[in-house]
C-alpha positions as CSV (number, residue, x, y, z in Angstrom):
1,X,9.8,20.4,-29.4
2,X,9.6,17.8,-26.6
3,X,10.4,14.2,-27.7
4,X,8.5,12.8,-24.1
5,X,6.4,10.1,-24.3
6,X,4.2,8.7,-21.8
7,X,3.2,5.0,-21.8
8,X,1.6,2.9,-19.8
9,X,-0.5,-0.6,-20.4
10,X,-4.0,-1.3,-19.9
11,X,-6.4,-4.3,-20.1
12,X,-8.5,-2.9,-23.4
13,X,-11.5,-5.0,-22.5
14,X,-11.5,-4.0,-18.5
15,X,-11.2,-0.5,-19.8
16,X,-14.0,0.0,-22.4
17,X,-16.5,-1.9,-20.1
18,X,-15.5,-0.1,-16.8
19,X,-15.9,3.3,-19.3
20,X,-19.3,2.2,-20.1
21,X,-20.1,1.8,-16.3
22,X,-18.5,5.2,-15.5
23,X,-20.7,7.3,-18.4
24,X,-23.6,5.5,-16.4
25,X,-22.6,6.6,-13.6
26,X,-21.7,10.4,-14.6
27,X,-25.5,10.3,-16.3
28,X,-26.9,8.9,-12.7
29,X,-25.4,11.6,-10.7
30,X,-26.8,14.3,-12.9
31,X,-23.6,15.0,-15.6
32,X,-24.2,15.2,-18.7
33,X,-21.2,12.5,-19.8
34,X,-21.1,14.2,-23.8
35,X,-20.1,17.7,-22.5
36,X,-16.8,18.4,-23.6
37,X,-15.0,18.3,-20.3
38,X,-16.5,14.9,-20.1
39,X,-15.9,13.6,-23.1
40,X,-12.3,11.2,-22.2
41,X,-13.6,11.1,-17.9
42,X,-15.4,8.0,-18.6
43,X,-12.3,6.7,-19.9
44,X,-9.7,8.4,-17.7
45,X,-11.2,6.9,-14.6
46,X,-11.6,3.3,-16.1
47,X,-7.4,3.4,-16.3
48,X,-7.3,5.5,-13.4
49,X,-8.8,2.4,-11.8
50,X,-7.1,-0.8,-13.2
51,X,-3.6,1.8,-11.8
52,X,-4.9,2.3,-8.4
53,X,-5.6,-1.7,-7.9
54,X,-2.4,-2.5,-10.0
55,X,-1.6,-4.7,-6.3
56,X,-3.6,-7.4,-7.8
57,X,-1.3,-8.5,-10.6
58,X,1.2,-8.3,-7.9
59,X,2.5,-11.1,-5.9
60,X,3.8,-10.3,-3.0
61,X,5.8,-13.3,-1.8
62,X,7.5,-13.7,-5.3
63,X,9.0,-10.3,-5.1
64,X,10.0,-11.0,-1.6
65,X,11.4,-14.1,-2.8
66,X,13.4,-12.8,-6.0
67,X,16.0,-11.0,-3.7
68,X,16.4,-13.3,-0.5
69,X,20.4,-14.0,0.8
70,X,22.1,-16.3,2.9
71,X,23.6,-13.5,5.6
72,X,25.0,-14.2,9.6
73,X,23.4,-10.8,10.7
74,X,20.7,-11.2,13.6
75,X,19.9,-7.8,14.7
76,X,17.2,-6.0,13.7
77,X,16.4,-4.5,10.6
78,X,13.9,-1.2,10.2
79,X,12.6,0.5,6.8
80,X,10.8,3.3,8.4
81,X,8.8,6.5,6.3
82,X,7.3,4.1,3.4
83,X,4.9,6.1,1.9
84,X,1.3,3.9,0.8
85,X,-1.4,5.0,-1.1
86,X,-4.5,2.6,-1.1
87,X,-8.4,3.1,-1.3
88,X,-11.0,2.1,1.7
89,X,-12.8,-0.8,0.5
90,X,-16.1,0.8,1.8
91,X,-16.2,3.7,-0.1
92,X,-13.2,3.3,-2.3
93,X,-11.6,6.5,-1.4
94,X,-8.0,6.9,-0.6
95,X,-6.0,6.5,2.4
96,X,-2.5,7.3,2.8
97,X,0.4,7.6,5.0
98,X,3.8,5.8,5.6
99,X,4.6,2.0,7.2
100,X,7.5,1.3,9.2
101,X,8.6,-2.6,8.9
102,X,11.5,-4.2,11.1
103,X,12.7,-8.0,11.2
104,X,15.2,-9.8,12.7
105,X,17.0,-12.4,10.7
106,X,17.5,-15.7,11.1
107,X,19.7,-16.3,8.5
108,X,18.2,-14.5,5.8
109,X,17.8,-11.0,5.0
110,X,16.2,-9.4,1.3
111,X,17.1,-6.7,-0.7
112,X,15.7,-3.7,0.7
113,X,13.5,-2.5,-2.0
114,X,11.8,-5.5,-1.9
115,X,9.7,-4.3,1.1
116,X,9.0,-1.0,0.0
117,X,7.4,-3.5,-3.3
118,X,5.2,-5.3,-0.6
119,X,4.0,-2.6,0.9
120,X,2.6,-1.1,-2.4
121,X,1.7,-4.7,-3.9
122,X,-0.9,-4.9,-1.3
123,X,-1.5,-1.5,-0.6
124,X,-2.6,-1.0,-4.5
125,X,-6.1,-3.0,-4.0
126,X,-9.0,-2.1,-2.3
127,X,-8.0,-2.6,1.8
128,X,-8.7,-1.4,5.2
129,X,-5.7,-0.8,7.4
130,X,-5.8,-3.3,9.9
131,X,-5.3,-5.9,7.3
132,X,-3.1,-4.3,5.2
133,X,-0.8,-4.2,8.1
134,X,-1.7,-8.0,8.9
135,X,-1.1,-9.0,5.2
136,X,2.7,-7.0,4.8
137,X,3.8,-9.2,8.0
138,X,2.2,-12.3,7.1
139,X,4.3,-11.8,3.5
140,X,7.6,-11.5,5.7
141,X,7.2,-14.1,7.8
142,X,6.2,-16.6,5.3
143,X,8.8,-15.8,3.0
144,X,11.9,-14.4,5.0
145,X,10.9,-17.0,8.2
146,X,12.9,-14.6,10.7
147,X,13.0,-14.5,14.4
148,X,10.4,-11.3,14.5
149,X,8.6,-8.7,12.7
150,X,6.8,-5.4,13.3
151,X,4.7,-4.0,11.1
152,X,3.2,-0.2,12.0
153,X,1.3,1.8,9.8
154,X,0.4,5.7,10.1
155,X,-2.4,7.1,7.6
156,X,-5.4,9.6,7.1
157,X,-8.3,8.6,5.2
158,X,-10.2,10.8,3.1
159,X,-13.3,8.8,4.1
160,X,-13.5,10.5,7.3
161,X,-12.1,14.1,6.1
162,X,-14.5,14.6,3.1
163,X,-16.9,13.1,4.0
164,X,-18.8,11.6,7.7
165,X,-17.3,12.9,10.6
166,X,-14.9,15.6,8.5
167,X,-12.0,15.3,10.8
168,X,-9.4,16.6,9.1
169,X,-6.6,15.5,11.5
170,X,-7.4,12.3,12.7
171,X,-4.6,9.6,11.9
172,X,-5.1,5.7,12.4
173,X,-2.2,3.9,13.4
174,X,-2.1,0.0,13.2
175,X,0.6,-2.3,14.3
176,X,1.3,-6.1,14.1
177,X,4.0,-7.9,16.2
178,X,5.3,-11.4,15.9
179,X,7.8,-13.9,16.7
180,X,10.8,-11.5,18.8
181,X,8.8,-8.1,18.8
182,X,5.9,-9.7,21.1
183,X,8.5,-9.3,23.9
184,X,8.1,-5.9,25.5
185,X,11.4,-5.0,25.1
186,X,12.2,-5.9,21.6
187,X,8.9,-3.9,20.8
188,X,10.4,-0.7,23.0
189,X,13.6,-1.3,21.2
190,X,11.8,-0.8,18.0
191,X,9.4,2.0,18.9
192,X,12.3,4.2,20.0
193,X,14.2,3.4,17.0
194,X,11.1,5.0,15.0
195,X,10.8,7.9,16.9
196,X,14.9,8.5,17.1
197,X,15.7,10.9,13.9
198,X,19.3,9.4,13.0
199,X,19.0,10.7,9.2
């Protein structure tokens, strides 16, 4: 007999009055929200949701902050392949892919999980790309203060492969540049780093 258990903690009040919404909802689109298979959906989704948007009990700059050193290293700095997952603000459906982040210290460099933490603190509430890539550089630079960062970000969203145009290929990519990587050839620097498969 297995001795697993799973836990995980959920706002009680958010979840019985997003259940209520989501038995509404399953009524509205024709369910019938007492059928068996039904029965816990109402429910399931309501947690579902509060774990998808988990970003906004997150602050971003205080888990940058929690892991920030004194280091003489200016040269730069990539963490390349971070999976996201996040939903589309307009039709709250996901969108998914990896970011690549590079800095150049000035002085400072963070622990490297930390940015892996960003990335899903904002990425965890409804976004759209382009400023989910503004807000993971903006964190960096406020809080780290180093001579550049690059933020790029690769994804598919299922808002255009399930449903509207259906292309099932399509990737978005989104970049932000500042400080050092708004020169062209730190920027080349750092798109041939990404593209080089050292691992």
């Amino acid at each position: 007999m297995s001795n697993y258990t799973h836990t995980e903690s959920f706002n009680e009040e958010a979840t019985l009055k997003m259940a209520e919404y989501n038995r509404e909802i399953l009524k509205i689109i024709g369910e019938n929200p007492d059928r068996e298979g039904l029965l816990k959906t109402p429910e399931r989704v309501a947690k579902s949701m509060q774990y998808l948007t988990r970003g906004y009990c997150q602050n971003p700059d205080e888990i940058m902050l929690s892991a920030i050193f004194n280091e003489d290293h200016n040269e730069m700095i990539i963490v390349k392949d971070i999976e996201l997952y996040s939903l589309c603000e307009h039709h709250i459906l996901p969108f998914f892919g990896k970011a690549h982040i590079a800095y150049i210290p000035s002085g400072k460099i963070v622990g490297l999980s930390k940015i892996p933490r960003v990335v899903d603190a904002y990425s965890r509430r409804l976004q759209v790309q382009e400023r989910l890539t503004t807000d993971i550089l903006e964190c960096i630079q406020r809080t780290l203060n180093p001579i550049g960062v690059a933020v790029v970000i690769e994804a598919q969203h299922m808002c255009m492969q399930m449903r509207g145009v259906q292309k099932q290929n399509s990737v978005t990519t989104t970049s932000s540049f500042k400080g050092a990587f708004e020169k062209q050839e730190t920027r080349n620097e750092f798109i041939k780093l990404l593209s080089s498969k050292l691992h």
